[in-house]
VMD Tcl script that draws the C-alpha trace (Angstrom):
set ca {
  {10.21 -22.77 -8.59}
  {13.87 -22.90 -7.86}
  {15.92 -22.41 -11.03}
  {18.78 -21.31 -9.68}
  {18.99 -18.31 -12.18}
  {18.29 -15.04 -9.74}
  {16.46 -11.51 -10.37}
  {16.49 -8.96 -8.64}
  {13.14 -6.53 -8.75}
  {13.99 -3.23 -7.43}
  {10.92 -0.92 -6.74}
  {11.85 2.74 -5.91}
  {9.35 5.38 -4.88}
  {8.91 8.61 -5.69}
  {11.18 10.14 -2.66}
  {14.44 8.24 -4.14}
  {14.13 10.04 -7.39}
  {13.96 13.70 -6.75}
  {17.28 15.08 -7.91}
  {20.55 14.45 -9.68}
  {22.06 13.44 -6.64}
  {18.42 10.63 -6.20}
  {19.10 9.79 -9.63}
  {22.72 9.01 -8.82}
  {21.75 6.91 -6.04}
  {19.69 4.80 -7.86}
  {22.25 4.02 -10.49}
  {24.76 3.04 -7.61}
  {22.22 0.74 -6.28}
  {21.73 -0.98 -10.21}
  {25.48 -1.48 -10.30}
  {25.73 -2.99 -6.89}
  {23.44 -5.61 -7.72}
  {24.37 -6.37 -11.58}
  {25.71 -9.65 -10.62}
  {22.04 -11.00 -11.41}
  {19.48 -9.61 -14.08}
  {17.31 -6.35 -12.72}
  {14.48 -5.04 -13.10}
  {13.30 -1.59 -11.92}
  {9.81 -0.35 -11.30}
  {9.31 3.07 -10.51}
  {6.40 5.57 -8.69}
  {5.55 8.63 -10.09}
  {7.87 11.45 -9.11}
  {7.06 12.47 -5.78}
  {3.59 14.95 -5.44}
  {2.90 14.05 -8.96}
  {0.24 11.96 -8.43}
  {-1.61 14.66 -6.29}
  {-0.84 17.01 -8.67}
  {-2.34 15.04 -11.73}
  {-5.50 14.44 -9.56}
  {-5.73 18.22 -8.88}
  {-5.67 19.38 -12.53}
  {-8.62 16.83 -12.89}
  {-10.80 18.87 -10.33}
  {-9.46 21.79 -11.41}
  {-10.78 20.66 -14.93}
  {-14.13 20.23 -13.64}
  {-14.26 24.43 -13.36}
  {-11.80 25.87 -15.62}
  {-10.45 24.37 -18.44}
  {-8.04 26.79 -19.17}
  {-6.67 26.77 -15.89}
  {-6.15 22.80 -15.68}
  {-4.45 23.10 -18.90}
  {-1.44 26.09 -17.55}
  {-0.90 23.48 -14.63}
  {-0.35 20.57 -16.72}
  {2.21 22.65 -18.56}
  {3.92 23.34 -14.90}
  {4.27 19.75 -15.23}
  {5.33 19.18 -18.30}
  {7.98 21.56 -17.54}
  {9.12 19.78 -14.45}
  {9.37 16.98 -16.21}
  {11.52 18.28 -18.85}
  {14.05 20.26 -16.09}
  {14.35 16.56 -14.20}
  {15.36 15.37 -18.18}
  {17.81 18.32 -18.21}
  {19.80 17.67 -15.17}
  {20.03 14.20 -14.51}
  {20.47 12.96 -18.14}
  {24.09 13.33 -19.53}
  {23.21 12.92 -23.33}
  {21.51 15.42 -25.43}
  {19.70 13.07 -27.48}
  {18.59 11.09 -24.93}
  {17.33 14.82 -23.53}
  {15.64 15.37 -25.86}
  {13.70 12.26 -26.24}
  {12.65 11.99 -22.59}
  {11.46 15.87 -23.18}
  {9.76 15.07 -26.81}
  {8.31 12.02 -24.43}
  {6.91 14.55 -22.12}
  {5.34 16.87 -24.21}
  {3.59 14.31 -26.73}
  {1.99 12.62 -22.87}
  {0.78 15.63 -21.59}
  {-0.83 16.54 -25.06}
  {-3.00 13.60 -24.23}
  {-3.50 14.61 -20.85}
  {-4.75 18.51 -22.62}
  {-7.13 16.25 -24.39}
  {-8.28 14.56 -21.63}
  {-8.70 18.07 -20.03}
  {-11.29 19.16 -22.27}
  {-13.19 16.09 -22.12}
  {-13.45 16.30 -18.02}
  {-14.46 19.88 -18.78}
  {-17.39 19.21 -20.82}
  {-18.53 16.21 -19.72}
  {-17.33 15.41 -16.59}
  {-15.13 12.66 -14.61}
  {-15.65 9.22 -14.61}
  {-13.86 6.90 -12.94}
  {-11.89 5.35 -16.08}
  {-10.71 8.81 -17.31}
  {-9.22 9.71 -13.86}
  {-7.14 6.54 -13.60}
  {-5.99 7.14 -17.23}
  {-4.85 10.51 -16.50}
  {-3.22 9.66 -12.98}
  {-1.18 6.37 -14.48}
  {1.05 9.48 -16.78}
  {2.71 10.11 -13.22}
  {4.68 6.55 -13.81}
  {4.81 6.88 -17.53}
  {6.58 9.92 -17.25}
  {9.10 8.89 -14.30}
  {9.71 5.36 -15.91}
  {10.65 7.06 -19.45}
  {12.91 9.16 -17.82}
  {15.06 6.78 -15.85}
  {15.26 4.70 -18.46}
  {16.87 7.16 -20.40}
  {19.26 8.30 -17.50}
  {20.31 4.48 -17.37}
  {21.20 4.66 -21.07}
  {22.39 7.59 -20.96}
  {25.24 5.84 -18.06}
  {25.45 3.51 -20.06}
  {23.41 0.64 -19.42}
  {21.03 -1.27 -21.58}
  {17.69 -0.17 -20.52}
  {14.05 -0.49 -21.92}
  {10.70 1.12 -20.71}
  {7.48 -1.26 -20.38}
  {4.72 0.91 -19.61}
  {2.42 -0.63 -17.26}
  {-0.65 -1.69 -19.13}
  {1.78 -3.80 -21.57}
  {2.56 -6.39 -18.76}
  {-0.67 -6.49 -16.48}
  {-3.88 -7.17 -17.36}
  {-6.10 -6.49 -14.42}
  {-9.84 -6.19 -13.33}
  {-12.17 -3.20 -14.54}
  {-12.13 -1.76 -10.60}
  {-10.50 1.34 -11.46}
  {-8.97 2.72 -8.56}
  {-8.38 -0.39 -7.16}
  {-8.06 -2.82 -9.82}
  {-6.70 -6.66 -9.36}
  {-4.20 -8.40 -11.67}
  {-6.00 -10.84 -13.94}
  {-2.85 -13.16 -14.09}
  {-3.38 -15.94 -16.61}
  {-3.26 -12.78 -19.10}
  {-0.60 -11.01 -17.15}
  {1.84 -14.12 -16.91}
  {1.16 -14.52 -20.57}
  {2.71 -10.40 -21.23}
  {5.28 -10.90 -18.85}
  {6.77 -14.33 -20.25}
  {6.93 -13.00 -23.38}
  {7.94 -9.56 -23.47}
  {9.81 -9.30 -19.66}
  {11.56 -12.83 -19.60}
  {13.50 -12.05 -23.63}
  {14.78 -8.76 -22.53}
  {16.39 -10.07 -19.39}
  {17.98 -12.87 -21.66}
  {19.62 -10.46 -23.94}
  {21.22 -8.40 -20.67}
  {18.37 -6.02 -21.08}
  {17.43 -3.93 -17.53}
  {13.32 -3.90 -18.23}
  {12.03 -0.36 -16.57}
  {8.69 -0.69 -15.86}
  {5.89 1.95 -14.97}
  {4.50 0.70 -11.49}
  {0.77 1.44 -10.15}
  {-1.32 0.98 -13.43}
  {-2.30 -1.71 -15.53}
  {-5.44 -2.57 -18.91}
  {-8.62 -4.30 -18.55}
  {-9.96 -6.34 -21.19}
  {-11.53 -4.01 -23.34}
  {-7.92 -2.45 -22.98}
  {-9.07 0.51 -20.80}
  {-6.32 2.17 -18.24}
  {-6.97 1.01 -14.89}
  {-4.41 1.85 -11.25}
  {-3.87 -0.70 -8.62}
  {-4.54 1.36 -5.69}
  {-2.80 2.51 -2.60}
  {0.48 0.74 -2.56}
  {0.12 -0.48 -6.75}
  {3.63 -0.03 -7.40}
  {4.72 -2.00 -4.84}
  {2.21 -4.24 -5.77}
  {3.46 -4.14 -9.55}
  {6.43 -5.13 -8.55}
  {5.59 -8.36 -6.43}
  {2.86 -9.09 -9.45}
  {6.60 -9.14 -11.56}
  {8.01 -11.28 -9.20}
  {4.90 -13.82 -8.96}
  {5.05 -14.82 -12.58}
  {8.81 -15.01 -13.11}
  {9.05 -16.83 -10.67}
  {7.94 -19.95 -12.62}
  {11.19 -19.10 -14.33}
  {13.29 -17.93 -12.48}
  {14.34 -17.25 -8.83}
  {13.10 -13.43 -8.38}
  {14.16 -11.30 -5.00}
  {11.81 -7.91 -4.75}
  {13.91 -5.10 -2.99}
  {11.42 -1.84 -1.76}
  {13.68 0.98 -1.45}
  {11.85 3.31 0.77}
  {12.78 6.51 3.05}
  {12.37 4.11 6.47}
  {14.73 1.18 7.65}
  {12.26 -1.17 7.05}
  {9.14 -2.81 9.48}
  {9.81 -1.88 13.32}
  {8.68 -2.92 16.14}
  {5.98 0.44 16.57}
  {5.60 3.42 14.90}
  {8.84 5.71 16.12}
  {6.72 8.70 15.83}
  {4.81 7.02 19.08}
  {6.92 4.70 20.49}
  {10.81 6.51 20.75}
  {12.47 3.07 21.37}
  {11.08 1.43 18.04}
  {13.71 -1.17 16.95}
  {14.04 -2.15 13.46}
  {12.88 -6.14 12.45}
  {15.48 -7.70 10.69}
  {13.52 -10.86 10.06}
  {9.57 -11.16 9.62}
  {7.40 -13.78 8.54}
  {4.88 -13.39 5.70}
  {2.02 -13.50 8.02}
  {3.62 -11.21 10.19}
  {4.13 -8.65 7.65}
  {0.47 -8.58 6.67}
  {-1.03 -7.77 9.40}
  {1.40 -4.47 10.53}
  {0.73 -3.56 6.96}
  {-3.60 -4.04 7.20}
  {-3.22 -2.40 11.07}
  {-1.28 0.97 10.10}
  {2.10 0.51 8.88}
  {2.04 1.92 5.45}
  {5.64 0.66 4.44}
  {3.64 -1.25 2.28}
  {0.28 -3.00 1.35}
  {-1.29 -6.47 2.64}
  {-2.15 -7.14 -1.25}
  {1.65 -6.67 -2.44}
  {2.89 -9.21 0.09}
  {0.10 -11.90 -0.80}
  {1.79 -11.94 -4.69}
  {5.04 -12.93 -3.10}
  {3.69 -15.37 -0.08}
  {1.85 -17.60 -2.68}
  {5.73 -18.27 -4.14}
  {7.58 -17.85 -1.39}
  {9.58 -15.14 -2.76}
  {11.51 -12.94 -0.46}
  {11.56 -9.40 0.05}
  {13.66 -6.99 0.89}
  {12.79 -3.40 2.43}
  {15.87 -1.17 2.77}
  {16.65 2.82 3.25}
  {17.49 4.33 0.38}
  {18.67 7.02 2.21}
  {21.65 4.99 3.88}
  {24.77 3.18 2.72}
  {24.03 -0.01 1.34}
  {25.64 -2.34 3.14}
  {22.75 -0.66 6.13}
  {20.37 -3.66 8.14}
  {17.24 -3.97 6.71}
  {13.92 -6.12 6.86}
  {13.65 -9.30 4.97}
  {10.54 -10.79 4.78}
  {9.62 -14.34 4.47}
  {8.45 -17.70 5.88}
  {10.93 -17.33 8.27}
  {9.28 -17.70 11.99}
  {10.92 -17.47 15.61}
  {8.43 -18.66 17.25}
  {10.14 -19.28 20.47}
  {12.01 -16.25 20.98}
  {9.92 -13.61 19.36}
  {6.34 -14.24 21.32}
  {5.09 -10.38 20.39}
  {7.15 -9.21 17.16}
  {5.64 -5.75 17.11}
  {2.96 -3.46 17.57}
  {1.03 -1.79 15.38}
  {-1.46 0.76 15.39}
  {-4.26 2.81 13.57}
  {-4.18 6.31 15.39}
  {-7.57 7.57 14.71}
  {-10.61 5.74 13.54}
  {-14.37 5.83 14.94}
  {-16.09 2.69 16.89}
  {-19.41 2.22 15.65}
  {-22.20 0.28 18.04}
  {-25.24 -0.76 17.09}
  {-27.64 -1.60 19.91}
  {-31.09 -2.64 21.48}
  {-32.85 -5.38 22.69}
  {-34.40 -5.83 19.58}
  {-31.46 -7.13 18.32}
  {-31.69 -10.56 20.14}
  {-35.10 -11.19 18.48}
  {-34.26 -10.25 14.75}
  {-32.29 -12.70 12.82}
  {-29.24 -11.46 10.19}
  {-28.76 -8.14 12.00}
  {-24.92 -8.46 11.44}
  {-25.67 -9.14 7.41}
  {-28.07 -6.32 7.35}
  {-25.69 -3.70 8.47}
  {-22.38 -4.80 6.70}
  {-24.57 -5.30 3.10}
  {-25.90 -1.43 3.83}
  {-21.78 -0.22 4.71}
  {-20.64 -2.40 1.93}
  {-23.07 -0.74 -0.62}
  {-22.00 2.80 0.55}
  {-18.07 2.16 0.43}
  {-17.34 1.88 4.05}
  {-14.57 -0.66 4.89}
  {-15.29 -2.62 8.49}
  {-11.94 -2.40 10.21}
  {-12.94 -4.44 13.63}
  {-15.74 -6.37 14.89}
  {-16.85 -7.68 17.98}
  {-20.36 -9.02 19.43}
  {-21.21 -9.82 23.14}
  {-22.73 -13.50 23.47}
  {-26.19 -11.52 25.00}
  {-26.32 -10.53 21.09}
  {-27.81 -6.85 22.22}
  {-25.14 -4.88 20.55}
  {-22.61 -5.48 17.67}
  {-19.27 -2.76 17.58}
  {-17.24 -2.29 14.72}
  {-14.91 0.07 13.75}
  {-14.09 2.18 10.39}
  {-11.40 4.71 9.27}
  {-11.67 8.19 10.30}
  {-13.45 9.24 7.04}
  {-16.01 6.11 7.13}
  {-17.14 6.94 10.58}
  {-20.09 9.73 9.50}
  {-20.91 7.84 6.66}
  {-21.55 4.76 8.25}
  {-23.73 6.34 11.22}
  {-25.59 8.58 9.02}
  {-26.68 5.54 6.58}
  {-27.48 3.40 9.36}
  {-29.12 6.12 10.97}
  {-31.41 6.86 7.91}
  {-31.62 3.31 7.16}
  {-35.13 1.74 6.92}
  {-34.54 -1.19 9.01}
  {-31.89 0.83 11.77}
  {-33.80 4.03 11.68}
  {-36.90 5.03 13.74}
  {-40.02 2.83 13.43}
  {-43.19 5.19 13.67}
  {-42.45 7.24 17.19}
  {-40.25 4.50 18.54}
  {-36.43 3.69 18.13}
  {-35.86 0.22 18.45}
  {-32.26 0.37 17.82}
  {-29.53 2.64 18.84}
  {-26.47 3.61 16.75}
  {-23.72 5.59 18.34}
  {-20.45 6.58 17.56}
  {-16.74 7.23 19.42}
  {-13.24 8.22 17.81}
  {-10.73 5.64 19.41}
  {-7.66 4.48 18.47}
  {-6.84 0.59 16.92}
  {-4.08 -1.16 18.17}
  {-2.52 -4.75 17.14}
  {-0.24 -6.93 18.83}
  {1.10 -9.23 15.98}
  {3.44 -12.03 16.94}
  {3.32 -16.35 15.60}
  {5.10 -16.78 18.79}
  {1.41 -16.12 20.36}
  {-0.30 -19.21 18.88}
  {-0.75 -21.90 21.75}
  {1.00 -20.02 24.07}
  {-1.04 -19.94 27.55}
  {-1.03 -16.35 29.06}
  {0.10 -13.85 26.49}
  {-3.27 -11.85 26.25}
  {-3.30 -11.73 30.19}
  {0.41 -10.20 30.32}
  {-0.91 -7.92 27.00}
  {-3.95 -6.44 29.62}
  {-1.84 -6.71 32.88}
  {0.47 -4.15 30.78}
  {-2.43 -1.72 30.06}
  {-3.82 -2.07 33.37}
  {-0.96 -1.00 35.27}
  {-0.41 2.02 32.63}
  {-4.02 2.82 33.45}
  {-5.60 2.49 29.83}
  {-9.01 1.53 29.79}
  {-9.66 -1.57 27.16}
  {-12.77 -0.38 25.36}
  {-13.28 -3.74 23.17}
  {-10.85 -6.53 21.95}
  {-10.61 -9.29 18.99}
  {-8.82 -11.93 18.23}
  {-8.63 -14.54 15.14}
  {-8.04 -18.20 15.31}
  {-5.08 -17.98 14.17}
  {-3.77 -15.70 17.26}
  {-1.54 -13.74 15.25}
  {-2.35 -10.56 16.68}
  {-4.61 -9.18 19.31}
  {-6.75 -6.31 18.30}
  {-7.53 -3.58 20.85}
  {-9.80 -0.46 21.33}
  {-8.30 2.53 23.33}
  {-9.10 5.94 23.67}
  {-6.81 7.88 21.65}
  {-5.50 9.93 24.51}
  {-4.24 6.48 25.49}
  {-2.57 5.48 22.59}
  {1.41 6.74 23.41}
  {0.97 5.16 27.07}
  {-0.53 1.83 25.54}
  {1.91 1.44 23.04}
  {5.21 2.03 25.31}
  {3.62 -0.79 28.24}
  {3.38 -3.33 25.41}
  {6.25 -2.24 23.73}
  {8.22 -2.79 27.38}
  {6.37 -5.50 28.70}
  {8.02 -7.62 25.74}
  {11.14 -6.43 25.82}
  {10.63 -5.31 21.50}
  {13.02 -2.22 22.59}
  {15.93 -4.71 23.01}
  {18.22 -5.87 20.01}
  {17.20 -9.40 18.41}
}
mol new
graphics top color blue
foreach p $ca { graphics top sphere $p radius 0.5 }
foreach p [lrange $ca 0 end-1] q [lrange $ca 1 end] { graphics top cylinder $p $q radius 0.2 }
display resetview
């Protein structure tokens, strides 16, 4: 909806608030944009999150010494209060914040400790992490001045009971948002909101996942957006999406433009700027975001992402990668003679946790390959392996399951879609580097082509695609 009344949703991470000098930053960045009504939605301090997780285990074994490290925090919290917070009263109610949350979290301490950790408790425990940086900044921003108000997390979204990885239920979410979100921007107020976490029904703490507070943030932007005419900014410690991971590929060049589409799929295949689900919130409303460098002046380039597609320039847009993850194949000839064998063995990897990455069958039907992350890789041989239906039938083995570590690559590009002869130039490229192609997919869509290398192939594969389409020249 275009109302011609802007926001601006800024989400910063834990790495731009670290310091006085972070803290500064961000209120430079508030100013610069004050033209239009903000919102900010913060991460947990950086390590935070880790940390919260590791009193948890450590409560599992010693109460007593879970408890001395949630003080450590507590503490931290309150020396952040101290130095980047230039009113005493507002001091001292970001510290008396601090010390009445991680009284709950002592509480929560003893419960793990004598009976345990279910999933509910740990994503109650890990959503302080944003309750605590939120609270804080919101007092900084007061404290310089501005008219600021904290919204904890689980007063805006209402989301699924899949803690760890919850979804936004967003009939009840639009319904918080409109009227608690949408008032306090009319009145000049800057909402600060505690990313990563939201409530189930039964009102229950649940997190978002990998990536929530990004995903917080677009979930923002989604519902005002029937109001209003929202821009999400990610401030981050990279330039934005590039054309390959730098750490790989030395003449990565940043992409100043990128469709929705595009986006998703270098987020799904490796690029953790930020997560497939985040950018879905935003692509149903054609909202555009923004992922800058907090690190660099403001005025620095920057990715923008949004239906925006150059079809006939930018055939390949980038490369993207997944640097270690296992191939999984499945095979024997009694696979051509028994019906549902695909079905059979992603319901036994669904029902163990393990995410299929890849697939790909050969028309004979003999063998099926897939591939799953690093950590998946045992787990899903061992379970097949043990499996009454893969396993061995009396002293015969019918079916074979083996494993391999390779490395994932994707080409992702619209400008691929119809376009005769872009795979063959893609395979031309690896052939003349002299990297084996150990299996290969592609959607209907022809967004991106997915490849299996060995991962002692994976800088040499990279650079021949990256060259062979020119993505280490300026746009």
């Amino acid at each position: 909806m275009m109302t011609g009344q802007k926001v601006t949703i800024h989400k910063f991470g834990g790495s731009c608030l670290r310091d006085k000098e972070s803290f500064a930053k961000t209120l430079s960045i508030m100013k610069k944009f004050m033209d239009t009504p903000s919102i900010a939605v913060l991460s947990a301090f950086r390590g935070i999150t880790d940390k919260l997780i590791g009193v948890m285990e450590l409560a599992l074994e010693d109460e007593m010494k879970a408890l001395n490290k949630c003080k450590d925090l507590q503490l931290f919290h309150e020396d952040i209060a101290k130095k980047t917070i230039q009113d005493e009263a507002l001091v001292q109610d970001a510290i008396s914040f601090s010390r009445d949350s991680f009284k709950l979290v002592a509480t929560t301490v003893h419960e793990i400790f004598t009976g345990g950790l279910p999933r509910n408790m740990r994503d109650y425990v890990v959503s302080f992490g944003e309750r605590l940086s939120s609270y804080l900044f919101s007092c900084f921003l007061k404290a310089e001045g501005l008219n600021a108000q904290f919204f904890p997390g689980d007063a805006l979204i209402t989301t699924s009971s899949d803690f760890g990885s919850a979804l936004p239920l967003m009939g009840e979410t639009s319904g918080k948002v409109l009227r608690t979100v949408k008032p306090a921007l009319d009145q000049g107020t800057i909402p600060i909101v505690a990313g990563f976490y939201g409530e189930d029904i039964n009102r229950e703490i649940t997190t978002l996942g990998r990536g929530g507070t990004d995903f917080t943030a677009t979930i923002l932007a989604n519902v005002l957006s029937s109001v209003l005419d929202p821009v999400v900014m990610f401030w981050k410690d990279v330039d934005g999406l590039l054309t390959a991971n730098p750490n790989i590929e030395e003449n990565a060049m940043l992409i100043t433009q990128v469709s929705y589409d595009e986006a998703k799929e270098l987020a799904y295949f490796g690029s953790k700027v930020l997560h497939p689900l985040c950018l879905s919130m935003t692509m149903e409303k054609n909202i555009p975001v923004e992922i800058r460098n907090f690190n660099k002046d403001l005025d620095a380039p920057f990715t923008q992402i949004s239906g925006y597609m150059k079809e006939n320039i930018d055939v390949v847009k980038a490369i993207a990668c997944i640097e270690k993850c296992v191939m999984v194949t499945v095979q024997g000839a009694a696979l051509v003679s028994l019906p549902g064998i695909a079905a059979k063995i992603f319901d036994l990897l669904a029902k163990h946790g393990v995410n299929i990455l890849f697939i790909s069958q050969a028309s004979s039907e003999n063998n099926i390959t897939f591939v799953v992350n690093e950590q998946g890789g045992p787990v899903a041989v061992k379970r097949l392996q043990e499996s009454e239906f893969f396993g061995k039938t009396g002293d015969t083995h019918w079916i074979d399951v083996f494993q391999e570590d390779v490395s994932l690559i994707a080409v992702v590009g619209h400008g691929m879609a119809k376009k005769y002869g872009i795979s063959g130039q893609v395979f031309t490229a690896l052939g003349n580097a002299g990297v084996n192609v150990r299996a290969i997919a592609q959607g209907s869509s022809e967004l991106n082509i997915s490849i299996l290398i060995s991962p002692d192939d994976l800088k040499a594969a990279i650079h021949a695609i990256h060259e062979k389409f020119s993505l280490h020249q300026p746009k």
